[in-house]
C-alpha positions, 0 to 999 in steps of 0.5 A, a space after each residue: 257707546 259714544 255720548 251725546 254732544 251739547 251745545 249751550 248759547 246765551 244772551 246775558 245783559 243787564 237784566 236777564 240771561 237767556 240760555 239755549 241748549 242744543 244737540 249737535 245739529 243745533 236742535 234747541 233742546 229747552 230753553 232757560 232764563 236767570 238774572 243778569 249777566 252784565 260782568 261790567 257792573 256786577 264783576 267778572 265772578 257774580 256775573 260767572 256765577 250766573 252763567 254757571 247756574 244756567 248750564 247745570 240747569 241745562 245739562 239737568 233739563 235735559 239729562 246730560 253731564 257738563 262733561 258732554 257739553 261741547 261748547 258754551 257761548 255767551 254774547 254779553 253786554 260790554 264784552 265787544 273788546 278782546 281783552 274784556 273777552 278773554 277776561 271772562 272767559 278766563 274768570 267762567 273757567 276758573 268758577 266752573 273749576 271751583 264747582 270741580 267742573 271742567 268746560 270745553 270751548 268758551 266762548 265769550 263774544 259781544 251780544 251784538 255779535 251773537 244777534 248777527 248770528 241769530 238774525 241770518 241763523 250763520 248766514 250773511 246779512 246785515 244787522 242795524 242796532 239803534 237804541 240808545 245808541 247805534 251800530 251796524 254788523 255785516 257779515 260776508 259770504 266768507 264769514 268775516 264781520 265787518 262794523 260800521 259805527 259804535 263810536 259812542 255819543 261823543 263821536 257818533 251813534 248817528 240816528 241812535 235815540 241819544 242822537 234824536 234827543 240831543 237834537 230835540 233838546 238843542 231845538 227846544 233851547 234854540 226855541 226858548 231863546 227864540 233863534 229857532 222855530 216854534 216846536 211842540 216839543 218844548 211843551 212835551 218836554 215840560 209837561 213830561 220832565 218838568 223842564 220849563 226854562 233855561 236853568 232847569 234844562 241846564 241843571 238837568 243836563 249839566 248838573 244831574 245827568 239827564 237821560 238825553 236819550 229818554 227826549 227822543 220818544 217825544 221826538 218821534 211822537 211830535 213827529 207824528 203830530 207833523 211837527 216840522 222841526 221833529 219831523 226834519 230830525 227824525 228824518 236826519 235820524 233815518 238818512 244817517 241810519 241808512 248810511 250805516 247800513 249802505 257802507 255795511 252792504 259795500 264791505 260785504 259784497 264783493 265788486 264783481 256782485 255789485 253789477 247784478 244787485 245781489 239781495 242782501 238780508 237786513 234785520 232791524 234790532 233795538 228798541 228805536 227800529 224793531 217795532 213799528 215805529 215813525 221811524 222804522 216805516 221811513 228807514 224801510 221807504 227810504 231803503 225801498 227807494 234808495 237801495 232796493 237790494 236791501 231786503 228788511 227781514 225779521 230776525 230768524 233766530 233768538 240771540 241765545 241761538 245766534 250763540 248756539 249758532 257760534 259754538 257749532 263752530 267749534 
C-alpha cells in the first residue's frame, strides 16, 4: 500500500514560527507554532533546531513519519539572498541528519516571498509590504516574481514607517529652528520621547540610534488631527507606495492585456497598511481613483500556507 504524502510550510521570523502541515492536495492538516527562527541572529544550527522540533511535531500530530513528508518549505526573515538560502538549507539538512533524519525538498525562501504566495493562494497578484520598511512582489500568469523597491532606508523604503518618521523628524528640526511651519508633532515627539531640543534630538538619532521609525505613528496620529505639515507627509507616503504597486502591475501584465484593463489582485501586508489605518484608506482612494484595475483584497491564505503552497511544487 503506498504511503501518504505530506507537505510541511512555515513562517519563521524574529519571534514566532508558525508551521502547516498538509496532504498532498494542500489540505491543512493542523497547525503549529515554536519560537523564533531568524537564522541572521540567532545562527544557522539554533535557528535548524527550531525548524526541526516543529516538523516531528507535525508528523506526530498527524501520525506520519518524516520519511513521508514530500516537501518542507520555509519562508524566514533575512533569507531574500540565494547564498542565505542555500546556507540554511544545507545547515537543516545537516541537523535533521544529526537526529538520523533524512528531509526530501528543502526549501528555504524569503518570508516575503511565501506571503506572495499565500495572499493569491499561487495565483497571481501583487503584494505591497510597508512597515519599517517597504517592498512590493508581483507575481505573473507564468509564474514568475517580479520586486519593486527593497532598497533599504539609505537608498529607499519610500512611504515605509522609516520614510514617515525621517521626514516628521526633519519637519520637526525645520520647526525648531523656525525654517519651517509650525507642526503638532514637535510636542507629540516631546511629550512621547522626550525630545524637547536641538541637542537631545541629535544625540537620540546620531548618538543612541533612535528608532526613526518608531515617529512615524505620531505622524499618522498628527495627521488625523488635520496637521497640514503631517497630512502633506502621509500623503507623500501613499503617492510613492502606490508607485510601487503601478511599476509592479506593468511587469506583470502583459502589453497586449493592458488595453482591456485586466483586474489585477492586491493585498496590502505589514503593520503600516493591513490595518485600517489613515494611511491605507488613502492608498485604497488614491488606487479607486488613479488605477481602477487594481483590486485591494485581504490576503486569502496564511504565509505558513503560502509556504505550503510553494512545496506542492516540488
Amino acid at each position: 500500500m503506498k504511503s501518504k504524502k505530506y507537505i510541511i510550510g512555515m513562517d519563521g521570523g524574529g519571534t514566532k514560527t508558525h508551521a502547516i502541515i498538509a496532504d498532498a492536495n494542500g489540505k491543512i492538516l493542523k497547525m503549529h507554532f515554536a519560537g523564533p527562527s531568524n537564522f541572521q541572529i540567532m545562527g544557522v544550527e539554533k535557528a535548524a533546531e527550531t525548524i526541526f522540533s516543529l516538523i516531528e511535531i507535525c508528523c506526530e500530530s498527524v501520525n506520519c513519519e518524516i520519511k513521508n513528508v514530500a516537501a518542507v518549505a520555509c519562508g524566514l526573515t533575512g533569507a531574500g539572498r540565494i547564498g542565505d538560502q542555500k546556507r540554511m538549507a544545507e545547515g537543516l539538512k545537516k541537523f535533521a541528519e544529526s537526529k538520523n533524519a533524512k528531509l526530501k525538498n528543502i526549501i528555504i525562501e524569503s518570508d516575503a516571498r511565501i506571503a506572495l504566495e499565500g495572499a493569491f493562494k499561487g495565483d497571481a497578484g501583487i503584494i505591497l509590504i510597508a512597515g519599517t520598511g517597504s517592498i512590493a512582489f508581483g507575481k505573473d500568469s507564468k509564474g514568475k516574481v517580479h520586486r519593486v523597491g527593497g532598497w533599504g532606508r539609505m537608498l529607499g523604503d519610500e512611504g515605509s514607517g522609516y520614510f514617515i518618521g525621517r521626514l516628521g523628524l526633519t519637519a520637526v528640526t525645520r520647526h525648531i529652528d523656525g525654517r519651517g511651519e509650525k507642526t503638532k508633532l514637535t510636542s507629540m515627539i516631546a511629550k512621547e520621547f522626550g525630545l524637547t531640543d536641538q541637542t537631545a534630538i541629535i544625540d537620540a538619532v546620531y548618538k543612541n540610534n533612535f528608532d526613526i521609525a518608531s515617529v512615524a505613528p505620531l505622524v499618522l496620529k498628527a495627521a488625523e488631527k488635520k496637521d497640514s505639515i503631517c497630512f502633506t507627509i502621509v500623503e507623500t507616503a501613499v503617492i510613492d507606495l502606490a508607485e510601487h504597486i503601478r511599476v509592479a502591475g506593468l511587469k506583470i501584465i502583459p502589453h497586449s492585456a493592458k488595453k482591456v484593463k485586466t483586474k489585477i489582485h492586491v493585498s496590502l501586508i505589514g503593520g503600516l497598511i493591513a490595518n485600517d489605518t489613515l494611511i491605507s484608506r488613502l492608498l485604497k482612494q488614491y488606487l479607486a481613483y488613479n488605477h481602477p484595475n487594481m483590486e485591494i483584497i485581504s490576503p486569502m491564505a496564511s504565509p505558513a500556507y503560502g509556504a505550503v503552497v510553494m512545496g506542492m511544487k516540488k
